[in-house]
Every structure is written in structure tokens, then in C-alpha cells.
C-alpha positions as a Markdown table, in Angstrom:
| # | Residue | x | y | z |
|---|---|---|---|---|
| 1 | Unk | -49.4 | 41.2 | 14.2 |
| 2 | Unk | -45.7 | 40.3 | 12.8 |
| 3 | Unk | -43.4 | 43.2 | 13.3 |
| 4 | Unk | -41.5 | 43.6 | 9.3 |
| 5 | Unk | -38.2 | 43.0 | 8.6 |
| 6 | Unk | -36.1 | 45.8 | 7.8 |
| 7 | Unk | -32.7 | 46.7 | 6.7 |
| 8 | Unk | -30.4 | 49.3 | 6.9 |
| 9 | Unk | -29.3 | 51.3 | 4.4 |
| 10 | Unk | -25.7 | 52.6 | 3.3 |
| 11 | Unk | -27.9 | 56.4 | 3.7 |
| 12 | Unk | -28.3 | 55.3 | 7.4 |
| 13 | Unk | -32.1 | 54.9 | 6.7 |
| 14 | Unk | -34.5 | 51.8 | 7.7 |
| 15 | Unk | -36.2 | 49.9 | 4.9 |
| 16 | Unk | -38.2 | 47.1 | 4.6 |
| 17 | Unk | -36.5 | 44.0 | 3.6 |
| 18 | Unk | -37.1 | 42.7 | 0.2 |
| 19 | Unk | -36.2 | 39.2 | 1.1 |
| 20 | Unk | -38.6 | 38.7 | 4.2 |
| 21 | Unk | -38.7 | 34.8 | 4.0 |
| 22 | Unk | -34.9 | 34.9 | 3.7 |
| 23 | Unk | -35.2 | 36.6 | 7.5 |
| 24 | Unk | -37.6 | 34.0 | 8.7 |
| 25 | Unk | -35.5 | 31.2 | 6.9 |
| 26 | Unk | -32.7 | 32.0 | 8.8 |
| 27 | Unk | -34.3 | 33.0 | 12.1 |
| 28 | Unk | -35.3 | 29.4 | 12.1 |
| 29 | Unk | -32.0 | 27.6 | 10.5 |
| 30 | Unk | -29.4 | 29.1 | 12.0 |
| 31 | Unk | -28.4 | 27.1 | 14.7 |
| 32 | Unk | -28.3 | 24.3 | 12.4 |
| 33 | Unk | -26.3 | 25.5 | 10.1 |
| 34 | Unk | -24.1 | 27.3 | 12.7 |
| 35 | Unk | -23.6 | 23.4 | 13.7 |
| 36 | Unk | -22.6 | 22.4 | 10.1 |
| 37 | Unk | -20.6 | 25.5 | 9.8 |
| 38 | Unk | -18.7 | 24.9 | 13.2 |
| 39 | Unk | -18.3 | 20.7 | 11.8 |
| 40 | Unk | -15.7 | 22.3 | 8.9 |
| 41 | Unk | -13.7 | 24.7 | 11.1 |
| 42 | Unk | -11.9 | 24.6 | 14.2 |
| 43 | Unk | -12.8 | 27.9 | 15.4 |
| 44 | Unk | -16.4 | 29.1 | 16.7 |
| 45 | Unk | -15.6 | 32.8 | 15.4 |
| 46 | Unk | -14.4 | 31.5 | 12.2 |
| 47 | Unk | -17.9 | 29.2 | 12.2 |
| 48 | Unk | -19.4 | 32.4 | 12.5 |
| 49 | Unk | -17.7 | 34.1 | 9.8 |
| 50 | Unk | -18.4 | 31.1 | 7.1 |
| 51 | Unk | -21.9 | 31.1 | 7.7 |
| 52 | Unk | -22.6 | 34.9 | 7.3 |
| 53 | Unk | -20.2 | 34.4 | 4.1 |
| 54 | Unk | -22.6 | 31.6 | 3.0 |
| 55 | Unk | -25.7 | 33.5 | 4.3 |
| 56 | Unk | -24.5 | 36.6 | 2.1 |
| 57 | Unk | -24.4 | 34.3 | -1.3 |
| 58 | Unk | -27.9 | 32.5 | -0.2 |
| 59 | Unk | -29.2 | 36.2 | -0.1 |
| 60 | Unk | -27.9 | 37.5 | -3.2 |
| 61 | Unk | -29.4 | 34.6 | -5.4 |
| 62 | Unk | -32.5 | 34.5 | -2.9 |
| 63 | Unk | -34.7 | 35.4 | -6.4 |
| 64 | Unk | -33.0 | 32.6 | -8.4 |
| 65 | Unk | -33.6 | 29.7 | -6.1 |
| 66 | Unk | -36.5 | 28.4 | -7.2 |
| 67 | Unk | -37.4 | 25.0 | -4.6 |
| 68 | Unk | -37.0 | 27.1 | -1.7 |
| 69 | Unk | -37.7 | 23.5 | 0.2 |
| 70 | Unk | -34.0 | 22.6 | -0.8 |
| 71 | Unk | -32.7 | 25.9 | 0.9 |
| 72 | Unk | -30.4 | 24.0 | 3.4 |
| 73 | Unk | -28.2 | 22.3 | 0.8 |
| 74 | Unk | -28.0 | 25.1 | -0.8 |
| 75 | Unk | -26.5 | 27.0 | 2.1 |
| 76 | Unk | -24.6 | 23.9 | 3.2 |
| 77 | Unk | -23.1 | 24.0 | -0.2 |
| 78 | Unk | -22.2 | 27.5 | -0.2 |
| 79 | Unk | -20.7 | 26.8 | 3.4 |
| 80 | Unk | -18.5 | 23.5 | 1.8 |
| 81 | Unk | -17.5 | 25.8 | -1.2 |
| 82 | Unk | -16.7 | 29.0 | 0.9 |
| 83 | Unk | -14.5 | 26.7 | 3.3 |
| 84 | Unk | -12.8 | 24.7 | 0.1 |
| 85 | Unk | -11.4 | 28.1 | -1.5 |
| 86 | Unk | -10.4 | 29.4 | 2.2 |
| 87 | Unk | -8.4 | 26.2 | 2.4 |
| 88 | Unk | -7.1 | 26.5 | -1.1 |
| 89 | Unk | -6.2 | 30.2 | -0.6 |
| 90 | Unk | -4.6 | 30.5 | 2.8 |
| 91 | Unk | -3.7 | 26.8 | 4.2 |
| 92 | Unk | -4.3 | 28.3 | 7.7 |
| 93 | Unk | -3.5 | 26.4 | 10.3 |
| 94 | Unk | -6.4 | 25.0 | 12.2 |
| 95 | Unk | -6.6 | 24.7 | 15.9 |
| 96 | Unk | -9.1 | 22.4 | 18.0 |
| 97 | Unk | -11.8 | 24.4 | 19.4 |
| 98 | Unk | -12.6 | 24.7 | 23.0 |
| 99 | Unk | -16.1 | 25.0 | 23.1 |
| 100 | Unk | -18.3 | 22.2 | 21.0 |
| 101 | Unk | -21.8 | 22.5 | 20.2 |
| 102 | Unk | -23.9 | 21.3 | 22.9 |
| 103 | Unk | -25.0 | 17.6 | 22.6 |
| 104 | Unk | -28.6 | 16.5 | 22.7 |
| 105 | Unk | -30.6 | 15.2 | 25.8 |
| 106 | Unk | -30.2 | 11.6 | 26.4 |
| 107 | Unk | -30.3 | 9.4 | 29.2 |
| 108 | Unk | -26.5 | 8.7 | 29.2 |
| 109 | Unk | -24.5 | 9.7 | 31.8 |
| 110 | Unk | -24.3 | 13.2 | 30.4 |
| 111 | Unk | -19.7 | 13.2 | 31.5 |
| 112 | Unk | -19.7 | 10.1 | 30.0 |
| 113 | Unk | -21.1 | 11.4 | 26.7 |
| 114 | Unk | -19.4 | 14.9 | 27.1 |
| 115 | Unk | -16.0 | 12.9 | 27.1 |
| 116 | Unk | -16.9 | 10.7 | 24.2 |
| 117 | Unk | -17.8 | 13.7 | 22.1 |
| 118 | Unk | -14.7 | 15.8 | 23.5 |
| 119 | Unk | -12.5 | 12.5 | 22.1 |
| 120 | Unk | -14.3 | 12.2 | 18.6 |
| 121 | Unk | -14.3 | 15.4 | 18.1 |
| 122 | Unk | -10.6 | 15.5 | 18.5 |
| 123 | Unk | -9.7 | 12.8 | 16.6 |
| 124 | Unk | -11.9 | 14.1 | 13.4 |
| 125 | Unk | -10.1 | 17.4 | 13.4 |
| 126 | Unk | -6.6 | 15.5 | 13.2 |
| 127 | Unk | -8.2 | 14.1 | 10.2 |
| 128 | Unk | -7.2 | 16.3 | 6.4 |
| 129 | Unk | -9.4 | 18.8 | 5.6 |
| 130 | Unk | -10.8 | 16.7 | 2.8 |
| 131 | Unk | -11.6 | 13.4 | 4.6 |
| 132 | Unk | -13.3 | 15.5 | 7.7 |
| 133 | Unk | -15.3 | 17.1 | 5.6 |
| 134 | Unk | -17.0 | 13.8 | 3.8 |
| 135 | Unk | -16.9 | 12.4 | 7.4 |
| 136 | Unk | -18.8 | 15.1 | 8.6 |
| 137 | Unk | -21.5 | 15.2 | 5.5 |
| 138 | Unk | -21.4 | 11.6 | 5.9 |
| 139 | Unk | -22.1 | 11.0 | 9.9 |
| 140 | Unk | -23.3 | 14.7 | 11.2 |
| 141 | Unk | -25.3 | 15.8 | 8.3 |
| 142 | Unk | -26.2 | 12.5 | 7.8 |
| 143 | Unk | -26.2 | 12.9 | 3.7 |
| 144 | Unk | -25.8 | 9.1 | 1.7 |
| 145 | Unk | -22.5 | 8.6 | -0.1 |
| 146 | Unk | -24.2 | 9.9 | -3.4 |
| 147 | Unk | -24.9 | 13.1 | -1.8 |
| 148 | Unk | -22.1 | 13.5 | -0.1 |
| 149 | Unk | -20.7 | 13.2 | -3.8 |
| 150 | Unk | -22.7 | 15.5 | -5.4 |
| 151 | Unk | -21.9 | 18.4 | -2.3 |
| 152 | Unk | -18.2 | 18.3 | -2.8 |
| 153 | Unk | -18.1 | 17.6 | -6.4 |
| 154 | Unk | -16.3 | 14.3 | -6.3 |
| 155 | Unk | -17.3 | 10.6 | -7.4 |
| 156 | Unk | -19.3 | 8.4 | -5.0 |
| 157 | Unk | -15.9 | 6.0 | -5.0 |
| 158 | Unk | -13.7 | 8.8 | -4.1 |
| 159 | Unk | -16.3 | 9.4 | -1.0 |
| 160 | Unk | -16.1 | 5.8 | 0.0 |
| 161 | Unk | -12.5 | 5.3 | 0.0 |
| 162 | Unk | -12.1 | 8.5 | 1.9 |
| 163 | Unk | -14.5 | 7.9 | 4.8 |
| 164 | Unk | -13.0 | 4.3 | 4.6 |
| 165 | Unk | -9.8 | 5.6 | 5.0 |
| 166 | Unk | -10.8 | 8.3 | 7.6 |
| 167 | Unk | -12.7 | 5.4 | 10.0 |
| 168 | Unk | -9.9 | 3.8 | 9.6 |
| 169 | Unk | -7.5 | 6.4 | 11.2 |
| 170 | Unk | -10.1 | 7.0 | 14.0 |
| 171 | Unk | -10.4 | 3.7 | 14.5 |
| 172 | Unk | -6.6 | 3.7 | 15.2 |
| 173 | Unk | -6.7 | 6.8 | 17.1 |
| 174 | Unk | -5.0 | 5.9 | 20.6 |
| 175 | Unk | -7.3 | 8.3 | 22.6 |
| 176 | Unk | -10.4 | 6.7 | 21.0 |
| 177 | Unk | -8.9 | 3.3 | 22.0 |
| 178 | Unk | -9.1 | 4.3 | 25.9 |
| 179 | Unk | -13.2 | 5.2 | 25.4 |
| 180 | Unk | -14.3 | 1.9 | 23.7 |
């Protein structure tokens, strides 16, 4: 016997949810998206804050999407566009986050790894916003050039030369030097 979802109202009352999938979807998404979320900010509580901003959109048009197999680019796409018009609003400065998501199991020496990721990591977030972004869609969402396109509204050449130019600068990136 499931248990139903309910919300609370602005009366203080508890009603059912109209959207039950929309609980289950993200019951069993969220840590994936909290991973994409975290890949375009520097800051976990600001991760958090982007995805229940993207969440909140997702639910509002949860009656208009009509492949609901598709639901993860959407909310990926609502993450990209809620982090593009926080960067275009407020230019905050972005500082390099102290705890990263955990990696997966593997059967590396699990330091060794940890300080690989540790120095990636750093060297994508002294990447522009723009060129961390395709680099993440690119390599951590693992999205083709094309889609990559499509997400952020560019061309696919744009997309190439940017992750060109962004492997480039971590290629060049003296702390990534010391790993290889």
C-alpha cells in the first residue's frame, strides 16, 4: 500500500498532491540532478537552490510536458537557463567548493582518484562560466556536441571551438601537469 503524496496548503491544511508522478519523478532523480546542478555552481547551497528553482518551473508546466520520458533535459534545461540569467543578473563571484560529489566505486586507488577529481575539478571552475558549462554538458552529462548546442541555445561550432578552447586551458593547467 503506497502512502499519497500530499501538500501543504497556504490555509495550513494537507492535501493530496495533484502532480503525484512529479513526487516520484523526483524522489528518484534528484541526486542526479543535484550532481548536474552542483557541475554549474560552485557552491553546494547554491546547487541546492538552482535545483528547487528548476524543480519549481518543471512543476508548474508538469501538465504541458507531454513525453514525460524526456523529463531530465527538461529539468537540465531549466537548471542551464535558471543559472544563465543568475549569471547575467548578478555576476557573483564564484568560489571553489569544498565538498564534491562523491565519485563512483572503482578499483583505483580510491586517494589517487579523490586527488585527480579534487585537481579537475579545480581547474574546470577556473574555466568562464560559458566554456564550463559546455564542458560539463559535454564530458559529465555526457550530451553530443549537437545537444550540447541545442541546451544552451548556441551553434554546434560555437560548442566545438569552446570545449576546444576550454581542453585547451586544462590541458595547460600547471596543477593538472603534476597529475599526468
Amino acid at each position: 500500500m503506497t502512502t499519497p503524496v500530499c501538500t501543504r496548503a497556504s490555509n495550513g491544511k494537507t492535501r493530496p498532491s495533484p502532480y503525484p508522478s512529479f513526487t516520484s519523478y523526483v524522489s528518484a532523480r534528484q541526486p542526479v540532478l543535484l550532481r548536474t546542478a552542483r557541475s554549474l555552481t560552485a557552491n553546494p547551497s547554491d546547487a541546492e537552490d538552482l535545483l528547487q528553482t528548476a524543480l519549481a518551473k518543471t512543476y508548474v508546466a508538469w501538465e504541458r510536458i507531454e513525453d514525460h520520458r524526456a523529463l531530465d533535459g527538461y529539468v537540465r534545461r531549466a537548471l542551464l537557463n535558471t543559472r544563465t540569467s543568475q549569471w547575467r543578473k548578478r555576476k557573483v563571484d564564484e568560489f571553489a567548493c569544498e565538498e564534491l560529489p562523491e565519485p563512483p566505486p572503482g578499483d583505483e586507488d580510491p586517494a589517487e582518484r579523490q586527488a585527480l577529481h579534487d585537481a579537475m575539478w579545480r581547474a574546470i571552475m577556473k574555466l568562464p562560466a560559458r566554456q564550463r558549462a559546455m564542458v560539463v554538458l559535454r564530458y559529465y552529462e555526457d550530451l553530443s556536441e549537437a545537444q550540447t548546442a541545442e541546451v544552451l541555445g548556441v551553434s554546434v561550432g560555437t560548442v566545438k571551438s569552446a570545449v576546444s578552447r576550454a581542453l585547451g586551458k586544462l590541458r595547460e593547467d600547471p596543477e593538472l601537469v603534476v597529475v599526468r
